[in-house]
N, C-alpha and C positions, 0 to 999 in steps of 0.2 A: 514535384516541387516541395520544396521544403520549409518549415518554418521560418520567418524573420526574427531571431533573436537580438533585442536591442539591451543594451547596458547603461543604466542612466545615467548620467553625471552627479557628482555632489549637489552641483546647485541644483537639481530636480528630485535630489530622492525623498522629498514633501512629495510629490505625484505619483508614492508607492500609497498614500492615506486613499487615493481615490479608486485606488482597483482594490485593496485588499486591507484590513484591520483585522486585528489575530486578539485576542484576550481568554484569561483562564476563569475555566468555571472550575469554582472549587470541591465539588463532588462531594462524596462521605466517605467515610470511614468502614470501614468491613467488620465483622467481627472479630478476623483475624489478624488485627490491627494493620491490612495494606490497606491502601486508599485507593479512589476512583476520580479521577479527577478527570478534565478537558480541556483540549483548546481547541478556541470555536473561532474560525475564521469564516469574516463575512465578504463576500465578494462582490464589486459592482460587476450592472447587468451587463452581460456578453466577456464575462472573464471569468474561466476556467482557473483552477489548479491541480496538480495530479495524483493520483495514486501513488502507491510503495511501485508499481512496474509501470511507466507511464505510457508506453506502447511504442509505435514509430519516431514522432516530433515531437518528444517532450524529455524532461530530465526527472530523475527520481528524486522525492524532497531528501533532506538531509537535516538531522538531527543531534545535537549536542545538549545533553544534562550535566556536565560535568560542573556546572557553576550551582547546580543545588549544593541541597545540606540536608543529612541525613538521608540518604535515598541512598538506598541498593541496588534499584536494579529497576527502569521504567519499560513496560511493556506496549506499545501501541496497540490498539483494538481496533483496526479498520474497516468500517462499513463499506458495502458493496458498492461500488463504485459502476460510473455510466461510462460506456462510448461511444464516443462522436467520430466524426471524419470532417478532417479541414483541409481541404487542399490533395484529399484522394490519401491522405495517408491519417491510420488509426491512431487515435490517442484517449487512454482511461483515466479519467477523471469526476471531479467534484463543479457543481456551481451553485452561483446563488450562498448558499451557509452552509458551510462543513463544521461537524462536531466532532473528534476527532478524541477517542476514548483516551486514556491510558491508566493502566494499572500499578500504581505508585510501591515499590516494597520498602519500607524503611531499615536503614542501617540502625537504630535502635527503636524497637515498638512500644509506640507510647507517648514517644515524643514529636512534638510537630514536624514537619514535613516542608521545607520551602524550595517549591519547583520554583528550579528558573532554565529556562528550551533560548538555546540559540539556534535557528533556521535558515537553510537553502531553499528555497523554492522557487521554483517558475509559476507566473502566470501567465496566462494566452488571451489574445480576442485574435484582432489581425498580425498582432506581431506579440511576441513573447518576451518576457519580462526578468528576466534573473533577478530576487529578492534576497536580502539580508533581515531577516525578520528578528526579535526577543520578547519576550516577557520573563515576569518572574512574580510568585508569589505567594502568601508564608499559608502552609494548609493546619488551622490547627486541630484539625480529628475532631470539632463540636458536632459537627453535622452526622446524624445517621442515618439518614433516610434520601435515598435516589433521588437526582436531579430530574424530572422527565425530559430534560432533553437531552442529558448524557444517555439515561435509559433505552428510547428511542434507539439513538446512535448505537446501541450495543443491540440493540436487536434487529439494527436493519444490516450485521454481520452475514459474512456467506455461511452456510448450513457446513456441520461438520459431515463427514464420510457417512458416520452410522445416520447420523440425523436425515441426510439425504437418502439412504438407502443404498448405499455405492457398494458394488460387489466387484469383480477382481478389479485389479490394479494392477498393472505391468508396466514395462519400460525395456525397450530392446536398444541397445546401444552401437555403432557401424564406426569404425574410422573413418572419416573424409579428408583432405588435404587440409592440412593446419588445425583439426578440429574433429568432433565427431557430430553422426546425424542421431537424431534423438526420436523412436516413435514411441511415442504414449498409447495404451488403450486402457479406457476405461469402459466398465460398465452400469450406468445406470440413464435412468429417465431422462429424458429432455425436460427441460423444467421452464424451458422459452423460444424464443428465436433467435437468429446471431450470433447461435455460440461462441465460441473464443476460449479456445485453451491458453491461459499465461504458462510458461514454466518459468521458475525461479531455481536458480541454482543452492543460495546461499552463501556463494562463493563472490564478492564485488567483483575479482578479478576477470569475473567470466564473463560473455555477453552470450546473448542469446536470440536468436531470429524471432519472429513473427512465425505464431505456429499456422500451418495449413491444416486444416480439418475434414472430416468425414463422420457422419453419423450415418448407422447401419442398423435401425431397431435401436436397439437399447445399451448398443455399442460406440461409444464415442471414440472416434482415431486422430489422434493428433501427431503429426512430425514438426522436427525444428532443427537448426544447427547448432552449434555451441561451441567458443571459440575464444581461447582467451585474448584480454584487451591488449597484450602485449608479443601475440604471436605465440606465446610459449609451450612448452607441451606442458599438461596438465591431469591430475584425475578426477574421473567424476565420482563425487557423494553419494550415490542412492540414498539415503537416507534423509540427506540434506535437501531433496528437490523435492518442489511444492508444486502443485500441480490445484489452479484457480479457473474452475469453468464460472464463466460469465456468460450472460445472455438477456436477452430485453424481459424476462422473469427474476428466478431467480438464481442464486447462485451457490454453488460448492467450493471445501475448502479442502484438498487433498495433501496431507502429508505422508514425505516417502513415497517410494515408486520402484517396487522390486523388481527384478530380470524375470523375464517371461521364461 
């Protein structure tokens, strides 16, 4: 069974204020003149929204800067995100108050910085919500010192590979019909329950299955398929696939995935 996606009307979309309100914290400034900034979306009780990979029943947000000024180049910083199950199918997300990093680079350093984010999102409770979201607003670098609740938000990130302790890294590739199978092996510790391997391509045009897992010791085995959205034939990246183990602890953030 799959998600109820509803689309609200004009005359209702006052009833996106009661599941969801998005506004920017204005963060500080770096030494190296990029900035830190957030948007903190607050969510009412029993409404989810999702992750960069949302899993089964949900959509991946979507993101537009281009109505700033001065910005080069905005990087999201994504905290480790939960999964639920609703309806027998997985979905990784945020609830309650997401802080939601980004690392501002300015097109000239020095000068103020004015983020303005136009947003896709889905929220969820019993039925799911397709969202139009914006804000926008002027950063002018006075601040130097850490928000603690952007701080937070940056340290409750997945662990990088060395941080985690991750030792090989592989990726064996198979043609399948219209597609190829994808097995991951990694090695390191279990760090929870419930694993979850995400793979991410890099690539929009690609989709990708729900990995199936194995853990062997200190060996983690993940498969998936991979399949473009449009039937097409395609190559894969090694270098471009990200590899996100999740689990009810904590979590690792793998980039690249060489040929065994």
């Amino acid at each position: 069974m799959t998600s109820l996606w509803l689309v609200l009307p004009l005359d209702r979309a006052r009833a996106q204020d009661s599941m969801v309100s998005v506004s920017v914290l204005p963060g500080w400034q770096m030494a190296d003149g990029s900035h830190i900034a957030a948007l903190k979306f607050v969510l009412a009780d029993g409404w989810k929204t999702y992750w960069r990979a949302p899993g089964e029943a949900g959509i991946p947000p979507q993101f537009d800067w281009r109505g700033s000024a001065n910005l080069a180049r905005a990087e999201i910083e994504w905290p480790t995100p939960k999964q639920t199950v609703t309806n027998g199918m997985r979905t990784i997300g945020y609830e309650h108050v997401l802080v939601l990093p980004v690392r501002l680079t300015p097109a000239r350093v020095g000068q103020p910085i004015t983020l303005s984010a136009e947003m896709e999102i889905g929220v969820c409770s019993d039925i799911c919500v397709p969202m139009s979201l914006s804000v926008s607003q002027r950063l002018d670098g006075t601040a130097k010192h850490p928000d603690p609740q952007i701080a937070a938000a940056l340290a409750a990130r997945p662990y990088t590979q060395s941080e985690a302790g991750v030792g090989r890294v592989v990726c064996k590739v198979a043609p399948i019909e219209g597609g190829v199978h994808l097995v991951a092996e990694v090695d390191v510790s279990a760090m929870g329950l419930q694993e979850l391997v995400v793979v991410e391509t890099g690539n929009p045009a690609l989709w990708v299955t729900q990995a199936t897992s194995e853990r062997r010791g200190n060996r983690l085995r993940a498969e998936v398929d991979i399949f473009h959205a449009e039937g097409r034939g395609f190559m894969l990246d090694r270098g471009g696939l990200r590899l996100t183990i999740l689990s009810t602890g904590d979590a690792v953030d793998i980039q690249g995935c060489p040929a065994g």
